[in-house]
Residue frames relative to the residue before (quaternion, step in Angstrom):
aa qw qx qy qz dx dy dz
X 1.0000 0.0000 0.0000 0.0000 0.00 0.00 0.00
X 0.5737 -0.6343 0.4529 0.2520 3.23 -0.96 1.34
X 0.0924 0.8610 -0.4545 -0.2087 3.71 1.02 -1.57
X 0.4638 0.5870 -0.5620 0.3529 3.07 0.51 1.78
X 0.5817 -0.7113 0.3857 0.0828 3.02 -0.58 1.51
X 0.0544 0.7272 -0.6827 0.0464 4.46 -0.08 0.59
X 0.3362 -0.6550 0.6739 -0.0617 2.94 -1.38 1.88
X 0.2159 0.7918 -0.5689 0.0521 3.89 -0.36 0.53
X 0.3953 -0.7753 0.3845 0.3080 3.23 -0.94 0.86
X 0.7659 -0.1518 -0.0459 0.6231 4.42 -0.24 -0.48
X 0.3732 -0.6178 0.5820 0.3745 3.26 -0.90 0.38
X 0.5140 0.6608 -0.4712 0.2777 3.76 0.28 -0.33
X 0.7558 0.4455 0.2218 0.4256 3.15 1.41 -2.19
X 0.6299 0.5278 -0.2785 0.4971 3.21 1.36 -0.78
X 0.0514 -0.6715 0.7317 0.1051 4.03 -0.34 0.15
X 0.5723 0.6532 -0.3444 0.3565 3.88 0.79 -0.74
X 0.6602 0.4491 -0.2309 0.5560 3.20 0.92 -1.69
X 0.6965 0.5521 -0.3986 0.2264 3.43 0.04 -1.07
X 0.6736 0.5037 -0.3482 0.4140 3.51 0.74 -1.34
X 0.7894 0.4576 -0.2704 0.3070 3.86 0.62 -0.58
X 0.4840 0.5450 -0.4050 0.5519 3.02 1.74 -0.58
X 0.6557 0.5646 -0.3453 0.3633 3.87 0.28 -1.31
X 0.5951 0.4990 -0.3273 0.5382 3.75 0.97 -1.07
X 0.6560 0.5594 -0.2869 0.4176 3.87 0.70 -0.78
X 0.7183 0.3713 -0.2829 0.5159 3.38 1.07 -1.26
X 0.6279 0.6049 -0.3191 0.3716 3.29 0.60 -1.01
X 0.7121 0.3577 -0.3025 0.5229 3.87 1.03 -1.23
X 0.6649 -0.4423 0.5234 0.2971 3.92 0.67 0.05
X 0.6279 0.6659 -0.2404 0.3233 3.55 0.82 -0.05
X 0.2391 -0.7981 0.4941 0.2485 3.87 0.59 1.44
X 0.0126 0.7048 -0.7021 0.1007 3.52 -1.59 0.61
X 0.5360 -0.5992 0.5236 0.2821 3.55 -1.60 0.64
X 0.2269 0.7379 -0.6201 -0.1396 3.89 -0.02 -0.52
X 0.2950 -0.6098 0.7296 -0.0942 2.92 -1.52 1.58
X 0.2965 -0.6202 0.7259 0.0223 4.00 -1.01 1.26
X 0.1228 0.6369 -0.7605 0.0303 2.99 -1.43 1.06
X 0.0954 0.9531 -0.2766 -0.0770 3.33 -0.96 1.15
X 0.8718 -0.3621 0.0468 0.3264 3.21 -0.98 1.14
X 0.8802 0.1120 0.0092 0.4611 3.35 -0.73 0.70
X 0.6536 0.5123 -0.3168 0.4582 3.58 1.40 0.36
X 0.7130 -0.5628 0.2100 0.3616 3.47 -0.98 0.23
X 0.3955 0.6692 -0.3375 0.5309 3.58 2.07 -0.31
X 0.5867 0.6466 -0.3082 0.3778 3.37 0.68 -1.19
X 0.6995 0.5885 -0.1729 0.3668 2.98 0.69 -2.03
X 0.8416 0.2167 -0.1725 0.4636 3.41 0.85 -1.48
X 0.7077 0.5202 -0.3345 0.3415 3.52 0.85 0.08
X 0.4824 0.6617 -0.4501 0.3562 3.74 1.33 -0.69
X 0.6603 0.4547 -0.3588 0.4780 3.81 0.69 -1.70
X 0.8153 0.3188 -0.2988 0.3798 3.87 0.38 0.05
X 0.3932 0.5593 -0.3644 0.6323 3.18 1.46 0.75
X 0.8839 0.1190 0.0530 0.4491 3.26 -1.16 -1.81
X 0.3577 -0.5444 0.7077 0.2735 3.79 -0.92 0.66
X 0.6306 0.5315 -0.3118 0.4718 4.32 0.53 -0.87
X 0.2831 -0.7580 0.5197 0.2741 3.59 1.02 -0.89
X 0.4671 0.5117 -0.3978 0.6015 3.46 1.82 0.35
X 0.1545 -0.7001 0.6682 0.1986 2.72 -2.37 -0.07
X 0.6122 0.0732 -0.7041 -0.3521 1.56 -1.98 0.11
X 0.2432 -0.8314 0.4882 0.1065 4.02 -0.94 0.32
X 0.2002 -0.7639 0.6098 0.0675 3.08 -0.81 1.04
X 0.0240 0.6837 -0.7290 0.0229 3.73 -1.43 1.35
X 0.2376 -0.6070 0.7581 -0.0221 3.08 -1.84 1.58
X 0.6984 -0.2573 0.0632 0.6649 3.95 -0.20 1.19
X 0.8469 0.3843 -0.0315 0.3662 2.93 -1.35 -1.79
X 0.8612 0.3143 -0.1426 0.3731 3.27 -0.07 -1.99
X 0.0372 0.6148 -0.7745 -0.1439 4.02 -1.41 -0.36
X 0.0518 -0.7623 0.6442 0.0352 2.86 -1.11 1.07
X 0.0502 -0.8769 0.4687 0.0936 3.86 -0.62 0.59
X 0.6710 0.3808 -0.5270 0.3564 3.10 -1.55 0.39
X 0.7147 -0.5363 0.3289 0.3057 3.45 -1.47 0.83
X 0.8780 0.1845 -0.2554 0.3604 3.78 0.70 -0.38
X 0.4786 0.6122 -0.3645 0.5132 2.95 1.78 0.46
X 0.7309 0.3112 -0.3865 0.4686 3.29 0.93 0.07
X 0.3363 0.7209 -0.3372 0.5035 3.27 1.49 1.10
X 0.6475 0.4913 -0.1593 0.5603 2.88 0.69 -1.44
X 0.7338 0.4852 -0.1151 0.4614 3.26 0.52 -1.47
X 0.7106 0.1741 -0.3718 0.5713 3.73 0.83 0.50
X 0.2525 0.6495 -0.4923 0.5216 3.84 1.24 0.39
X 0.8716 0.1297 -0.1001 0.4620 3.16 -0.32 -1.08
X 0.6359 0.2483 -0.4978 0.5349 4.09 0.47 0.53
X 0.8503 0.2226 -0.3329 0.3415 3.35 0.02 0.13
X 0.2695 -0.8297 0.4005 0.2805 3.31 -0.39 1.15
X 0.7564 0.4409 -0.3475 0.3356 3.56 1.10 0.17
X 0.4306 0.7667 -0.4164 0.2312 3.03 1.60 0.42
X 0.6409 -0.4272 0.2803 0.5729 4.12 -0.74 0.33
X 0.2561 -0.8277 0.4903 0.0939 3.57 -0.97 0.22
X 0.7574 -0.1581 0.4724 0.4220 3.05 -0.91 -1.98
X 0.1813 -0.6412 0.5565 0.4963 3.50 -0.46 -0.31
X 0.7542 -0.4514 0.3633 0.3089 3.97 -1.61 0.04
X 0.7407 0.3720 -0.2932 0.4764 3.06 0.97 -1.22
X 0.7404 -0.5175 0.3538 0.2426 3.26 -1.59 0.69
X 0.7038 0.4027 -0.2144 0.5445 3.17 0.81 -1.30
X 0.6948 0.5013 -0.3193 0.4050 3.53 0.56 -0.88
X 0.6670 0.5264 -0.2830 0.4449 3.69 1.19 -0.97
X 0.6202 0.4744 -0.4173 0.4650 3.78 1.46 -0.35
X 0.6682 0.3362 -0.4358 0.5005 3.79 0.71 -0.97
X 0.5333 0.5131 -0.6106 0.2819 4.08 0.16 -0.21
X 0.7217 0.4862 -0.2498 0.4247 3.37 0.53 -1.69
X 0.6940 0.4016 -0.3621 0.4754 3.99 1.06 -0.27
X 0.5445 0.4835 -0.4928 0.4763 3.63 0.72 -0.18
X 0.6757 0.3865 -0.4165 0.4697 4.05 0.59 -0.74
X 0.7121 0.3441 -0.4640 0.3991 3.46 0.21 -0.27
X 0.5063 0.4968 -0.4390 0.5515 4.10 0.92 -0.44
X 0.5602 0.3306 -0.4884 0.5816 4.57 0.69 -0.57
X 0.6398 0.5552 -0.4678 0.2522 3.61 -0.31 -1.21
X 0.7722 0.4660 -0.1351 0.4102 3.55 0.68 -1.99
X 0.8694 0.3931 -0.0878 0.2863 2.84 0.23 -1.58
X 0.5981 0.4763 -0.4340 0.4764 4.05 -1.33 -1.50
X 0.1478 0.7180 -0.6789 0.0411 4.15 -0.22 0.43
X 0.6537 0.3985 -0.3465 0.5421 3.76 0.86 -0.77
X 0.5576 0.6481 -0.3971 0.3338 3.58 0.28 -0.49
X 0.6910 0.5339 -0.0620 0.4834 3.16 1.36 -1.92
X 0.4920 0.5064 -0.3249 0.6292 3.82 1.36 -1.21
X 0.8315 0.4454 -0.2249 0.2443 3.46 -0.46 -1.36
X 0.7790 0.0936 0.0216 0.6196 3.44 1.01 -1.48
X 0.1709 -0.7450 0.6446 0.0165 3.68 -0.08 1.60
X 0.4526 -0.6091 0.5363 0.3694 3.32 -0.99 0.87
X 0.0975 -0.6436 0.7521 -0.1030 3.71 -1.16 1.14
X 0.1033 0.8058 -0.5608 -0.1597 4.26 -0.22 0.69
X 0.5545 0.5918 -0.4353 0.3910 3.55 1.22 0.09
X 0.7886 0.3123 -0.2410 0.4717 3.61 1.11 -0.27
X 0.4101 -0.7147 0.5340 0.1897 3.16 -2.05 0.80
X 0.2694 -0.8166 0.4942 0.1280 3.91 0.39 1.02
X 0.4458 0.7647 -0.4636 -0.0395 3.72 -1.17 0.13
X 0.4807 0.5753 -0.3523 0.5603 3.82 -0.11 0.53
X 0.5452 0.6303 -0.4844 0.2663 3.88 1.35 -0.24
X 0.1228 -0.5884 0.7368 0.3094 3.98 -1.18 -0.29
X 0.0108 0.7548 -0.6542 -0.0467 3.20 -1.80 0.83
X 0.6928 -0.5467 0.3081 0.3553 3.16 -1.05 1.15
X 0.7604 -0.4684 0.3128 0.3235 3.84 -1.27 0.48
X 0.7120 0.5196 -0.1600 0.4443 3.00 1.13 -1.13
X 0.6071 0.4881 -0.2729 0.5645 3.51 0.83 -0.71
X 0.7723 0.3797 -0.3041 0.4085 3.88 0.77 -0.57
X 0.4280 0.6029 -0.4096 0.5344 3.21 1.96 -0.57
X 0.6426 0.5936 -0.3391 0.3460 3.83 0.80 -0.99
X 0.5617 0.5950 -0.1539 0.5539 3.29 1.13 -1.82
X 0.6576 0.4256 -0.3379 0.5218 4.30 0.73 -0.68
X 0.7779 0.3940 -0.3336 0.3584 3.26 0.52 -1.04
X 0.6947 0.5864 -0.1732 0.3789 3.50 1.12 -0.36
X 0.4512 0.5017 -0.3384 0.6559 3.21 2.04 0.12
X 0.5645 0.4682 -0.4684 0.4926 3.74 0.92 -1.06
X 0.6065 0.6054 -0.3703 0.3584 3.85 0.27 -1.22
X 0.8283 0.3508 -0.1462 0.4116 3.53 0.88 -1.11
X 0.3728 0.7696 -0.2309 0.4641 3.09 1.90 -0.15
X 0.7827 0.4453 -0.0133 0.4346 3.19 0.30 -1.88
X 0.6080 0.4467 -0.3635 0.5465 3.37 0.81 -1.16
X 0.8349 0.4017 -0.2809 0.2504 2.82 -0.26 -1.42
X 0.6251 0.5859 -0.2562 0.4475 3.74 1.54 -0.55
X 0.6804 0.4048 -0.2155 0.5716 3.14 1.46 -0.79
X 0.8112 0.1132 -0.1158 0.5620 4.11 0.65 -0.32
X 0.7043 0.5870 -0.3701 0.1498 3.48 0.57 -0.32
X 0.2656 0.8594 -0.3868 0.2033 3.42 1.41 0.51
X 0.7606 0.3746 -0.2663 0.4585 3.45 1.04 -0.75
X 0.7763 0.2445 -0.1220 0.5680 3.93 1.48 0.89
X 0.7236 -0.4733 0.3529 0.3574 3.83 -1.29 -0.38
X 0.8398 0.2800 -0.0649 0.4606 3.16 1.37 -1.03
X 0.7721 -0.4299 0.0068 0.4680 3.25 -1.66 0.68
X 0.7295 0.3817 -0.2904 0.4876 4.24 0.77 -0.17
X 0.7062 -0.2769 0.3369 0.5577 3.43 0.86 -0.56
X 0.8159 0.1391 -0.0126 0.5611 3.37 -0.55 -1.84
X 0.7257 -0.3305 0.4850 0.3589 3.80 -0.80 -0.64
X 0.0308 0.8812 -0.4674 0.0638 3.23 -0.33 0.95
X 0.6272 -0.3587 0.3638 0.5878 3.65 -1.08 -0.21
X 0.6944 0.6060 -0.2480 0.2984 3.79 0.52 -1.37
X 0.6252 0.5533 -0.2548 0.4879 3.39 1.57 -0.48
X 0.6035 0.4930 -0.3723 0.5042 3.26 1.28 -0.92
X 0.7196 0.2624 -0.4201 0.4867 3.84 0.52 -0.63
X 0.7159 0.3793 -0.5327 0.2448 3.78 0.14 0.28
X 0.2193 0.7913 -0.5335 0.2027 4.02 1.35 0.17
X 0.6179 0.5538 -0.3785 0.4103 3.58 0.69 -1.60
X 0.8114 0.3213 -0.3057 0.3807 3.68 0.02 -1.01
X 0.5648 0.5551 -0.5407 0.2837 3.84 0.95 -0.28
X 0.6503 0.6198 -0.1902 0.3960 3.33 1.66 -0.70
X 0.4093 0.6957 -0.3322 0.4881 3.17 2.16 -0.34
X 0.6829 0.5620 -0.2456 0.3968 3.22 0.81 -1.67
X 0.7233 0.4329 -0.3176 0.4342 3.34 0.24 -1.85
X 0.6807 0.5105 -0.3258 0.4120 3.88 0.34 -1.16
X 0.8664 0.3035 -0.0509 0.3933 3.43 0.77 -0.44
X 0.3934 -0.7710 0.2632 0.4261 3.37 2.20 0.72
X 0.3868 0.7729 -0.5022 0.0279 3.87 0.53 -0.28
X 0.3544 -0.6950 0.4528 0.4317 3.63 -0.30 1.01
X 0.3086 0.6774 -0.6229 -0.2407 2.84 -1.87 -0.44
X 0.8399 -0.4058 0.3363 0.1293 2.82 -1.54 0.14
X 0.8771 0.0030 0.2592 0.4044 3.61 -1.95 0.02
X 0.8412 -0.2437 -0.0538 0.4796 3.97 -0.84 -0.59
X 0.4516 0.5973 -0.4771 0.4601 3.67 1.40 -0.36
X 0.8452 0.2376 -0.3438 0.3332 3.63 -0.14 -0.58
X 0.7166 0.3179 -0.4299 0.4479 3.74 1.01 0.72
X 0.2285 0.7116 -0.4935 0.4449 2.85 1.77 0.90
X 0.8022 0.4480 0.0077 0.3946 3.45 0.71 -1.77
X 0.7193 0.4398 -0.2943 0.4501 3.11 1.29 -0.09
X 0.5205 0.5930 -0.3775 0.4847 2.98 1.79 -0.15
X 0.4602 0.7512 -0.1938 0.4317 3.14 1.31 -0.80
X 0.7749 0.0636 -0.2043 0.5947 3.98 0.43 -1.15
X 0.5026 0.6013 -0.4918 0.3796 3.47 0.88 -0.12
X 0.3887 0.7321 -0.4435 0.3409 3.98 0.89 -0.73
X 0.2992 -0.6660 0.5773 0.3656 4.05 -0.21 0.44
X 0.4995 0.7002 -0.4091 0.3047 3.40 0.59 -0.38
X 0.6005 0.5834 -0.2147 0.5029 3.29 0.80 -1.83
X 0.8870 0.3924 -0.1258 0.2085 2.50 -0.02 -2.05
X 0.4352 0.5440 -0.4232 0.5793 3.45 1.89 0.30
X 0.4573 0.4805 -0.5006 0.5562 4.02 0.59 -0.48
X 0.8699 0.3401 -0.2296 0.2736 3.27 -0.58 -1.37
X 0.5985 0.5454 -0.3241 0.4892 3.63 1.24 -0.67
X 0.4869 0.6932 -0.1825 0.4992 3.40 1.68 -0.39
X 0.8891 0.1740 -0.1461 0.3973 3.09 0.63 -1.21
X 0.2837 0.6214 -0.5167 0.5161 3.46 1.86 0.63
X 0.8955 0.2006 -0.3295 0.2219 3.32 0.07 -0.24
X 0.0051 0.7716 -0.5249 0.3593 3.51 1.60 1.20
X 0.2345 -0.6376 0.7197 0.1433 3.30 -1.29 0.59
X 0.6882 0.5336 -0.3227 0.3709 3.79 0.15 -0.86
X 0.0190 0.6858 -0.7193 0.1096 4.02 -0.77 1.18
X 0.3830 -0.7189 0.5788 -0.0381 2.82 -1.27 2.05
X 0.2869 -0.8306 0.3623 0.3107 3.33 0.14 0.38
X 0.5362 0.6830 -0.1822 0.4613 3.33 1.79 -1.10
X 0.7407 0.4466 -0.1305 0.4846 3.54 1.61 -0.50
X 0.5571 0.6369 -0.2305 0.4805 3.05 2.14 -0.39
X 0.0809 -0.8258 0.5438 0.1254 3.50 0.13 0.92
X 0.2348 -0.7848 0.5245 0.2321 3.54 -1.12 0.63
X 0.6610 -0.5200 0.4535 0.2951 3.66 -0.73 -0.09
């Protein structure tokens, strides 16, 4: 047993939690996960004794807590030498490691507009230019990779990578929210919620009691 301990917050709601847990399941790597959820009085008394950020989702090995979603990537990258990484090649290992930091930073309208919701099926919404200008740029992302390295597998380099775990949240963006797409993005994304992995997250978060309302989008 590894005996590091991932703190995540709903699984319904969290896009945060998801990407680190997935990188965990995916590298093979045992862990405690402990739900704290949103907006409730647990929350209240447990986060300040968790997360130094007062966010989630966090991840503590003894001593240390590390937080946020790609820092506690990074941060099992580099103790565990078999955990998912990088891809090998050079060239491929710079645009992987820049597309997560361009998911990490960036798509803000996307994120405002289409909270990750995996228990629901959304359609009939309008969204603001920006958020679809996001939603383009993020098919190009899945495009390219996958046109330019992804021959030897499903995902955006080939095998599974660190970069996949931070793009999962948005394949679920799509499906939950009907967004077409296209050519390699949409068997990009279905490989994606199909993954048993996911599809434990998400079978997970059907059975959440707690509906944010702020996350409920309405038609």
């Amino acid at each position: 047993m590894s005996g590091l301990k991932l703190y995540i917050a709903n699984k319904n709601y969290s896009s945060w939690s998801l990407r680190p847990w997935l990188h965990l399941r995916q590298s093979g790597i045992p862990f405690e996960e402990h739900r704290i959820p949103l907006n409730t009085a647990e929350w209240d008394e447990k986060i300040v004794k968790v997360s130094p950020s007062g966010r989630l989702p966090a991840l503590v090995d003894g001593g240390a807590v590390v937080w946020d979603s790609l820092a506690i990537i990074l941060y099992v990258i580099q103790k565990f030498p078999t955990a998912v990484g990088w891809p090998a090649d050079e060239k491929a290992r710079a645009e992987a490691i820049s597309v997560s930091a361009e998911m990490h930073s960036g798509f803000a309208a996307l994120r405002q507009e289409m909270p990750l919701n995996c228990r629901a099926r959304i359609t009939g919404l309008r969204f603001s230019e920006e958020a679809m200008e996001d939603a383009a740029r993020i098919q190009e992302i899945w495009r390219t990779c996958r046109e330019g390295h992804g021959s030897s597998g499903p995902w955006l380099f080939g095998p599974f990578t660190a970069a996949d775990a931070m793009f999962a949240p948005i394949a679920v963006r799509f499906l939950t929210y009907g967004i077409p797409l296209e050519g390699p993005a949409d068997a990009y994304a279905r490989a994606m919620v199909e993954l048993p992995a996911v599809r434990e997250w998400v079978e997970g978060a059907s059975r959440e009691k707690e509906v944010l309302e702020r996350y409920e989008r309405k038609p």
